[in-house]
C-alpha positions as CSV (number, residue, x, y, z in Angstrom):
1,X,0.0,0.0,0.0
2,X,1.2,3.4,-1.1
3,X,2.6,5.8,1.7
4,X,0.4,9.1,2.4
5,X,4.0,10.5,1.7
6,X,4.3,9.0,-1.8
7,X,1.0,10.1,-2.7
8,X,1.3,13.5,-1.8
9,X,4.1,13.4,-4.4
10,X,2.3,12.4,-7.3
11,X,1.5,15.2,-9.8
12,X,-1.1,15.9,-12.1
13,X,0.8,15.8,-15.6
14,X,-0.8,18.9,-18.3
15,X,0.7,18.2,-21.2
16,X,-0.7,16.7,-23.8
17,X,-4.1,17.7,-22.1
18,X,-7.0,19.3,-24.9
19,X,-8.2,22.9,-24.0
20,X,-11.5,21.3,-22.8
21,X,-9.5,18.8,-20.7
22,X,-8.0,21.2,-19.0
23,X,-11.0,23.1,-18.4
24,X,-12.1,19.7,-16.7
25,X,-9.0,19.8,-14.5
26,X,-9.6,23.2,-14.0
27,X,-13.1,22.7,-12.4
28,X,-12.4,20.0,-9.8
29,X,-9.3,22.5,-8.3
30,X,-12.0,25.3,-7.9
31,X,-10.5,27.5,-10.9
32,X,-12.9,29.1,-13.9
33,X,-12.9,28.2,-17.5
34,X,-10.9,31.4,-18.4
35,X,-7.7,30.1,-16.2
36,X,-7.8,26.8,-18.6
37,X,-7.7,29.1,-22.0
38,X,-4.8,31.3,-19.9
39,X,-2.6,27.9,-19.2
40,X,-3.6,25.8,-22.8
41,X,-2.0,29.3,-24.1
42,X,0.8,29.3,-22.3
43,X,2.0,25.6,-23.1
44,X,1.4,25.5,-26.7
45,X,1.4,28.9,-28.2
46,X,3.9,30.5,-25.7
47,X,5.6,27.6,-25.0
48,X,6.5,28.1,-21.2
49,X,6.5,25.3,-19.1
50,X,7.3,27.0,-16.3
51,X,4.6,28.1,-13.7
52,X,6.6,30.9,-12.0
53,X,6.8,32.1,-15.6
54,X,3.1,32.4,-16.7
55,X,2.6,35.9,-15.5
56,X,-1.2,36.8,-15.9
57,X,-1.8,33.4,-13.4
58,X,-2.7,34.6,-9.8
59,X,0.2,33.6,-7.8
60,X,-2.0,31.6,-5.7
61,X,-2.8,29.8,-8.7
62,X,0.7,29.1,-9.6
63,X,1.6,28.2,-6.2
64,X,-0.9,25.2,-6.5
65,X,0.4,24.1,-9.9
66,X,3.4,23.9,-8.8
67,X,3.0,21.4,-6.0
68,X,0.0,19.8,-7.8
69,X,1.0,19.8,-11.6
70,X,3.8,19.0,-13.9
71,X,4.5,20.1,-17.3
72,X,7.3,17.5,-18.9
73,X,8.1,16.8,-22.5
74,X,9.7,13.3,-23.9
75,X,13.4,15.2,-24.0
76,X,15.4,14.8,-28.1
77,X,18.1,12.1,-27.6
78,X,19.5,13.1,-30.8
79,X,19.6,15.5,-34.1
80,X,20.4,15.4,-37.4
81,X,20.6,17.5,-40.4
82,X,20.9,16.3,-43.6
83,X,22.7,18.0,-46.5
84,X,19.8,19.4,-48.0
85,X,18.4,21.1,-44.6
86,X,16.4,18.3,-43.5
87,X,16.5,17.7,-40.2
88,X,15.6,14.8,-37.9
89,X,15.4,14.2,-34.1
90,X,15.3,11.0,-32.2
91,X,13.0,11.6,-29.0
92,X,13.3,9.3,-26.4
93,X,10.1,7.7,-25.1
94,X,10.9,5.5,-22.2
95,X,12.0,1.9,-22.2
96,X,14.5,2.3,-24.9
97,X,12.3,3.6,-27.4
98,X,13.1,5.8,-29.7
99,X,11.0,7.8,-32.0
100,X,11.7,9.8,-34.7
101,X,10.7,13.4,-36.2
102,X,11.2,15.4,-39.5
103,X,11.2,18.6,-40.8
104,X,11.3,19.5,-44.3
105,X,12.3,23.0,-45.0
106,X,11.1,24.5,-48.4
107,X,10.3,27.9,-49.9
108,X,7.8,29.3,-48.0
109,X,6.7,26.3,-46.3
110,X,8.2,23.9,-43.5
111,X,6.6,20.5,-43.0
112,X,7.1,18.6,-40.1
113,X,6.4,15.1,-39.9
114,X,5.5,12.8,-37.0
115,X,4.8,9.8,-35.5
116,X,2.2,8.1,-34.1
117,X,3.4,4.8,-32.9
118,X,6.4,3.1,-31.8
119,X,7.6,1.2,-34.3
120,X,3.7,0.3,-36.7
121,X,1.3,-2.8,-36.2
122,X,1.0,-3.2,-40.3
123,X,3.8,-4.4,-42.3
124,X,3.7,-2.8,-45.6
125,X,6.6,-4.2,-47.1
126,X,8.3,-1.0,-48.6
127,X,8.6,0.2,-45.7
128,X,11.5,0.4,-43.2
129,X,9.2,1.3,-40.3
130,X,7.5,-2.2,-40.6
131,X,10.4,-4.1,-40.6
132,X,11.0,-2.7,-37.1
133,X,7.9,-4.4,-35.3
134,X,6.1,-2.7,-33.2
135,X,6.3,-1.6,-29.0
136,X,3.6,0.9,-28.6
137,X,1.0,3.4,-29.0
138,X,2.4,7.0,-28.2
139,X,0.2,8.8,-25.8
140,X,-0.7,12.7,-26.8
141,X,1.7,14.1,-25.1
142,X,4.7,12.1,-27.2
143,X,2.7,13.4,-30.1
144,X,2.5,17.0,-29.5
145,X,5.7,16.7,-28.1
146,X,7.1,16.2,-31.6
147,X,5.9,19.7,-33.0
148,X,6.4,21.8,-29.4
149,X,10.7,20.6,-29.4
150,X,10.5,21.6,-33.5
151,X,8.9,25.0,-32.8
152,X,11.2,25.6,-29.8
153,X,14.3,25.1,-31.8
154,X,13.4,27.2,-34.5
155,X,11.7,25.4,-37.1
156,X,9.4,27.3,-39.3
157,X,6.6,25.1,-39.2
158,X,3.4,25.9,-42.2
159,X,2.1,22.0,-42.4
160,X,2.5,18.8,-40.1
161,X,1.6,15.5,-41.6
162,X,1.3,12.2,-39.6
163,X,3.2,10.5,-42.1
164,X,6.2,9.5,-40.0
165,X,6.4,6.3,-37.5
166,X,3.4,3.7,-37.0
167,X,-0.6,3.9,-39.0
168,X,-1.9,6.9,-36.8
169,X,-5.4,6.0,-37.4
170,X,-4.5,2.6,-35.5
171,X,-3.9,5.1,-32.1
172,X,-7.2,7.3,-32.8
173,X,-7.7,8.3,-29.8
174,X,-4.3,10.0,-29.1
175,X,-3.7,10.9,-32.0
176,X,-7.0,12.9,-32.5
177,X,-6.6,14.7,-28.9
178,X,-3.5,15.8,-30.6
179,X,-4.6,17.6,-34.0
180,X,-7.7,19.2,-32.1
181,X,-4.3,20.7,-30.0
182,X,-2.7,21.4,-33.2
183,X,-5.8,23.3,-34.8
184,X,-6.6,25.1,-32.0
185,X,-6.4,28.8,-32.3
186,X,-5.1,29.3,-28.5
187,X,-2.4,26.4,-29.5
188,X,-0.3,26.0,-32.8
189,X,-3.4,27.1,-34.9
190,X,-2.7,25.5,-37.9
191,X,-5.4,25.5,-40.6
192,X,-7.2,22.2,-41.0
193,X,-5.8,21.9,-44.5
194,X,-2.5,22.4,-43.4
195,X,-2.5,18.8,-41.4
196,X,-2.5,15.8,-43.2
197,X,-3.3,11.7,-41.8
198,X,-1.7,9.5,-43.9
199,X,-3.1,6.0,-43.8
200,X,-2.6,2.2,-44.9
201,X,-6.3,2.1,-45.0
202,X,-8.2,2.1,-41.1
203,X,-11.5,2.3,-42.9
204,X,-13.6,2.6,-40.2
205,X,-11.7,5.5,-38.7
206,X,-11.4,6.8,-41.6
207,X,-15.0,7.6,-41.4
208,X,-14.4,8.9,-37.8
209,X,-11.6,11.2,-38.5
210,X,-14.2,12.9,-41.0
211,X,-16.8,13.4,-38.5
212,X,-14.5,14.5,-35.4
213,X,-11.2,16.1,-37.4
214,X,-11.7,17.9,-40.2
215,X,-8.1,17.8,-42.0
216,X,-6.7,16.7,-44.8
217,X,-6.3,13.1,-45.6
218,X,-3.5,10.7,-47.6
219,X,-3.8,7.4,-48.5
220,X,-1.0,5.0,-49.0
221,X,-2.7,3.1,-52.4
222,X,0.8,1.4,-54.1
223,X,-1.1,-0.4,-56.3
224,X,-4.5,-0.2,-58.5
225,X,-5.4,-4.0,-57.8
226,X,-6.5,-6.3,-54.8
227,X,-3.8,-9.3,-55.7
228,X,-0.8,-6.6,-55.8
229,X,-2.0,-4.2,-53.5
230,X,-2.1,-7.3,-50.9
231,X,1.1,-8.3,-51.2
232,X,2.5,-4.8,-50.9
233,X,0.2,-3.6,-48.2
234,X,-1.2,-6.6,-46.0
235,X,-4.2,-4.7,-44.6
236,X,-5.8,-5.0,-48.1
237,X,-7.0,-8.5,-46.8
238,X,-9.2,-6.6,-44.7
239,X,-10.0,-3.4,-46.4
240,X,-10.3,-4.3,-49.8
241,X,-9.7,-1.2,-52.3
242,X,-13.1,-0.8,-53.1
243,X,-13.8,-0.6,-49.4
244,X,-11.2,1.9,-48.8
245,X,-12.1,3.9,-52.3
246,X,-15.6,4.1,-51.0
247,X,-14.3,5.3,-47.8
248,X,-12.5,8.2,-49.3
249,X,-15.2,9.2,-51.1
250,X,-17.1,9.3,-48.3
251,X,-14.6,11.6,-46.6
252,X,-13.9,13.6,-49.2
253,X,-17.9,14.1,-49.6
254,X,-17.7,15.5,-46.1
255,X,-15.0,17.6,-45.9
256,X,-16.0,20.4,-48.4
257,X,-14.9,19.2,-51.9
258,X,-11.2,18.5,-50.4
259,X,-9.5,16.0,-52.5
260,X,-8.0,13.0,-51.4
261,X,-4.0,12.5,-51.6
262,X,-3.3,8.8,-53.0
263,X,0.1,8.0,-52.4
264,X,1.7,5.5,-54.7
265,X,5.3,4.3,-54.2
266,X,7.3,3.5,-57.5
267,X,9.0,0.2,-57.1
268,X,10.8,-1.0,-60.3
269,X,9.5,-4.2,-61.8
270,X,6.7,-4.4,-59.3
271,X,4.4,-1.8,-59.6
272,X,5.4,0.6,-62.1
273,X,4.3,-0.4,-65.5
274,X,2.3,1.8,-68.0
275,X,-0.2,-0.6,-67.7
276,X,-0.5,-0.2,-63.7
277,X,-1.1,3.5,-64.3
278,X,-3.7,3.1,-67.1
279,X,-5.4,0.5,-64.2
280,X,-4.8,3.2,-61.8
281,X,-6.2,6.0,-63.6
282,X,-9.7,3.5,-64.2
283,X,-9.5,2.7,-60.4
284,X,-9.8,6.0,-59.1
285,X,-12.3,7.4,-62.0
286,X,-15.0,8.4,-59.4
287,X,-12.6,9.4,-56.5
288,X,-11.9,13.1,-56.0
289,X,-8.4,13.0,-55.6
290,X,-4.8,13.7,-56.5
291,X,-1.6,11.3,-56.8
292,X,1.6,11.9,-55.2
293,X,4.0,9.5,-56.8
294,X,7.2,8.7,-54.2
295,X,10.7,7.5,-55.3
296,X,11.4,4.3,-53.5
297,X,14.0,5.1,-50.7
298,X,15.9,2.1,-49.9
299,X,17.0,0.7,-46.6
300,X,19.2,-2.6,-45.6
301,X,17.8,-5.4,-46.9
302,X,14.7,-4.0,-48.5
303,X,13.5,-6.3,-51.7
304,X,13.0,-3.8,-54.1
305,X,14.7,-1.0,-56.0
306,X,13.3,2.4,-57.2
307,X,11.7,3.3,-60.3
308,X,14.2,4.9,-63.2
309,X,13.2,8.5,-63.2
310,X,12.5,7.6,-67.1
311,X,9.7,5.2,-65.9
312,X,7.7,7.9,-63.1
313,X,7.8,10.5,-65.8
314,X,6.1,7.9,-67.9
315,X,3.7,6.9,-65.3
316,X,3.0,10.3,-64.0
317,X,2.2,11.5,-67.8
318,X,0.2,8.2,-68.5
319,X,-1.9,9.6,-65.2
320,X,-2.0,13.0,-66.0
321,X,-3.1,12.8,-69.4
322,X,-6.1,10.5,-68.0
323,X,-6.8,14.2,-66.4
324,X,-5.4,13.6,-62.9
325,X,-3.0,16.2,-61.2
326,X,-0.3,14.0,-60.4
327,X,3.4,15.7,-57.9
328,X,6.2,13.1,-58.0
329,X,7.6,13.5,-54.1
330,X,11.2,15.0,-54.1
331,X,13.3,12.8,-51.9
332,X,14.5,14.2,-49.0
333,X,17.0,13.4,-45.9
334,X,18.3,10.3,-47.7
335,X,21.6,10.7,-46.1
336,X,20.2,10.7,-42.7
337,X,17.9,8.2,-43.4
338,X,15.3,11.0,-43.2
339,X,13.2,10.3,-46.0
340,X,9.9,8.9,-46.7
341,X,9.6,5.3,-45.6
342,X,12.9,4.9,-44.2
343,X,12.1,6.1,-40.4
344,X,13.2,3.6,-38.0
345,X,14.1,5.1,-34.5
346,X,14.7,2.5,-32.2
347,X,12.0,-0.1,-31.1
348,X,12.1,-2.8,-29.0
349,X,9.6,-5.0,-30.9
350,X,6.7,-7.1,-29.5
351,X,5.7,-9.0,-32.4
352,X,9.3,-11.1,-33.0
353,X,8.7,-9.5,-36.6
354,X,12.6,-7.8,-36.9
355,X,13.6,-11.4,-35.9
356,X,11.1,-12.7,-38.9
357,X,12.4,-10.1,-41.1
358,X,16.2,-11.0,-40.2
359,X,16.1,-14.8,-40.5
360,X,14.1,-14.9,-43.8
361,X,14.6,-11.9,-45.7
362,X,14.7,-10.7,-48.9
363,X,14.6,-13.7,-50.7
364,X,11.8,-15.3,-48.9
365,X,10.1,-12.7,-49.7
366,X,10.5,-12.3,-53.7
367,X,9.3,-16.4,-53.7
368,X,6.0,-16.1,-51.7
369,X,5.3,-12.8,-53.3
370,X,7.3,-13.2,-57.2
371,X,5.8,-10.1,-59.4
372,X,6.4,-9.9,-63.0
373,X,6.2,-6.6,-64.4
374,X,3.2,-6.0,-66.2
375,X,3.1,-4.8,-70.0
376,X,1.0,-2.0,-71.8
């Protein structure tokens, strides 16, 4: 049994917390609604976590927080920059874990993207993330956490995008607390087109995200048929394509004529044929949405190799002249291992699947799953 000593000591933990939660807290320590807008302020938008510091608190006020209350961020265990300006930090969220975080500077914008999850439950095959297993969920504070360090060292921050470790729709919960923080206009008030969830293909969050966060949404397609598109991306088993198209068009109805991203990464040999696009372009004929083609970025052991550059310009024009407006993602961070799909951190995995990966690797994998390239 806990000592009245010990739990005298325990404190009340505020970050992470959703302007309404602490309004909540707020209420059962006697304090009005107004004190809740004043402190949500200070931790997100000033950016002081320290109670002595908050200046328009009474000091009474401050005096409880202090012995009640704690305001503690997951601390950076490391930082990189890449050549280009990219830059990635390693935050460190207990038990080993590591997580990691980028931002992308670019003219006139700076996109920061973050993680959900330690390590991902799905194991989309192109992905280095996957290969790593999987711990844990992060909670909202790890979350926010991510965007609060970048904004406090400096980073010019225009877009976030939950694009980096884990399937963020697989840790709703969290993960929604955190863009309502995000969007908030006493927090980082960032406009609901300016954050983006990426996912494998969560369809029935994907019909909850559009009914409690209104922001942008990508999904990671890969392929325009069930047979490939399983292979690549497991979760197809589950949710079907035309399950997930219907999904997005669903979401898409909702949120205002915003088109869906589809996010197709070019593998050579595997998905990248003209005939895959002309498939693609007849797959998505009813789905309001735009493709984002992405450069395979390789990491040890992977069993692919990217697209020529010849063969995306083919498949982008193939795509574009079937009327869709089609970006091919510049790769970025490469030489910090920064760029998309390559995010590993460090996880100590649950599911044995880094062993899996280890003891039958690539060339397991090319005989249960042998693709032929497809021809026009």
């Amino acid at each position: 049994m806990e000592s009245l000593e010990t739990q005298e000591t325990i404190k009340t933990p505020l970050f992470g917390l959703t302007h309404a939660e602490l309004v909540a807290y707020c209420h059962t320590i006697g304090q009005k609604p107004f004190r809740a807008k004043q402190l949500f302020k200070w931790i997100y938008q000033k950016q002081v976590l320290n109670f002595d510091l908050m200046s328009d608190l009474s000091q009474d006020f401050r005096a409880h927080l202090k012995a009640t209350a704690s305001l503690t961020l997951p601390p950076i265990a490391q930082s990189k920059c890449a050549t280009d300006g990219t830059r990635k930090w390693l935050i460190q969220v207990g038990g080993g874990n590591l997580v990691e975080t980028v931002f992308i500077p670019e003219t006139k914008r700076g996109t920061l993207c973050i993680s959900s999850q330690v390590g991902c439950k799905l194991n989309c095959q192109f992905c280095s993330t996957g290969k790593q297993g999987f711990n844990r969920d992060l909670t909202t504070a790890e979350i926010i956490a991510q965007l609060w360090h970048a904004k406090a060292l400096g980073a010019t921050i225009t877009n976030v995008v939950m694009m980096g470790m884990g399937e963020p729709l697989l840790n709703f919960e969290a993960v929604s607390r955190a863009l309502t923080i995000m969007r908030d206009v006493d927090g980082f008030d960032l406009p609901k087109r300016r954050v983006t969830v990426s996912t494998a293909g969560m369809v029935p969050y994907i019909d909850r995200l559009s009914a409690e966060n209104d922001v942008a949404l990508a999904v990671s397609l890969h392929a325009p048929n069930d047979v490939l598109r399983s292979q690549l991306v497991p979760l197809n088993k589950k949710y079907p394509i035309a399950v997930l198209l219907a999904a997005c068009k669903r979401y898409a109805a909702r949120a205002n004529k915003t088109k869906i991203t589809m996010e197709y990464v070019m593998l050579k040999g595997v998905n990248d044929a003209p005939a895959h696009a002309k498939e693609l372009s007849r797959c998505l004929r009813d789905v309001p949405c735009k493709i984002n083609l992405i450069p395979f970025n390789p990491f040890p052991g992977a069993p692919f190799d990217r697209s020529t550059d010849a063969r995306i310009q083919e498949f982008r024009t193939i795509l574009m002249q079937a009327g869709y407006v089609v970006t091919v993602r510049k790769t970025r961070g490469d030489d910090i291992d920064a760029a998309c799909g390559q995010l590993v951190g460090n996880v100590l995995d649950r599911t044995r699947r880094q062993e899996r990966w280890r003891t039958q690797g690539v060339e397991k994998w090319q005989q249960d799953n042998g693709v032929v390239e497809k021809t026009a």
